[in-house]
C-alpha positions in Angstrom: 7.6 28.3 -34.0 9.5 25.0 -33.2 8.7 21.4 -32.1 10.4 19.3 -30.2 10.3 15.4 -30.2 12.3 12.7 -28.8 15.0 15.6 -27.4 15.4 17.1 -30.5 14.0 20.8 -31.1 13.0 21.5 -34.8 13.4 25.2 -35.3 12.3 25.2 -39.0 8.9 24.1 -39.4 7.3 24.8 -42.9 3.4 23.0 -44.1 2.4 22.0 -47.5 -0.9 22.8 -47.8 -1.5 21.8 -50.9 0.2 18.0 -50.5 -0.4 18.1 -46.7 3.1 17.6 -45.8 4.8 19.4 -42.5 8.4 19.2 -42.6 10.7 20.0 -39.3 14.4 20.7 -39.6 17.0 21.7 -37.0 18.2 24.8 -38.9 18.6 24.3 -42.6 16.8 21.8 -44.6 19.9 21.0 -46.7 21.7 19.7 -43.6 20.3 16.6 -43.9 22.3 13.9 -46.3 21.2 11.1 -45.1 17.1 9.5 -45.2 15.5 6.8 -43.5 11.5 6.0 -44.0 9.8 5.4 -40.9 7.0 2.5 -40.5 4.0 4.6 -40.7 5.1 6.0 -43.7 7.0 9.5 -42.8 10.4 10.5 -43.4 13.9 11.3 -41.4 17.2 12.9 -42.4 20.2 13.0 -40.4 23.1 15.5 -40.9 27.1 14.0 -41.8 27.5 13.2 -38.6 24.6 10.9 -37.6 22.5 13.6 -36.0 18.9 13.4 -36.6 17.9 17.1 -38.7 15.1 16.1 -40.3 11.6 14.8 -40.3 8.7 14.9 -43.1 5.2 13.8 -41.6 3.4 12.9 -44.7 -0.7 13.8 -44.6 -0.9 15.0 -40.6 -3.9 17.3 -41.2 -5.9 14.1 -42.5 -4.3 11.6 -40.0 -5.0 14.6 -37.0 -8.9 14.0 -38.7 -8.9 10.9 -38.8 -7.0 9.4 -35.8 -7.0 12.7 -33.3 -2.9 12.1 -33.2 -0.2 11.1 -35.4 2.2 7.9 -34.4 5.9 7.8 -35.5 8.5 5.4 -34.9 11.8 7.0 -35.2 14.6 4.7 -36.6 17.1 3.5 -33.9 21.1 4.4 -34.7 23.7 3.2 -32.6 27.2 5.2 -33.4 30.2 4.1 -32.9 30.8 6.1 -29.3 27.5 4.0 -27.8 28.6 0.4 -28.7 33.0 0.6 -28.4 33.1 -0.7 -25.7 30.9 -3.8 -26.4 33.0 -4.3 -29.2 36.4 -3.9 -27.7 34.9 -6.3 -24.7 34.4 -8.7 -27.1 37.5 -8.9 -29.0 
């Protein structure tokens, strides 16, 4: 099974039953080295290069309950490719 959101395609998908806790990885978990939280409470990792890997959805089965969906705001990186050329233009 495998989800995809915002263009990335989690191929490892694993649920906690007991803490109610789904995490989805692009391959293996251990890729991801680097964490950000995410306003509604859930969890990202990103690999050594930047590359979002990870995501932990803290409680979906009880927010799926409650709200009939689950919200998440992914954390916006810019590397260094996307904004060069802004910098260079401005030196």
């Amino acid at each position: 099974m495998s989800i995809t959101i915002a263009n990335t395609t989690f191929d490892n998908v694993e649920y906690d039953q007991t803490g109610d806790v789904l995490y989805l990885n692009v391959g293996d978990p251990a890729d991801a080295v680097d964490f950000d939280d995410m306003p509604e409470g859930h969890n990202v990792g990103y690999d050594a290069a930047g590359r979002l890997v990870a995501i932990a959805l803290l409680h979906p089965q009880w927010l799926l309950e409650q709200d009939g969906q689950i919200t998440i705001t992914l954390p916006q990186r810019l590397d260094a490719l996307q904004i060069s050329s802004a910098l260079k233009a401005a030196a």
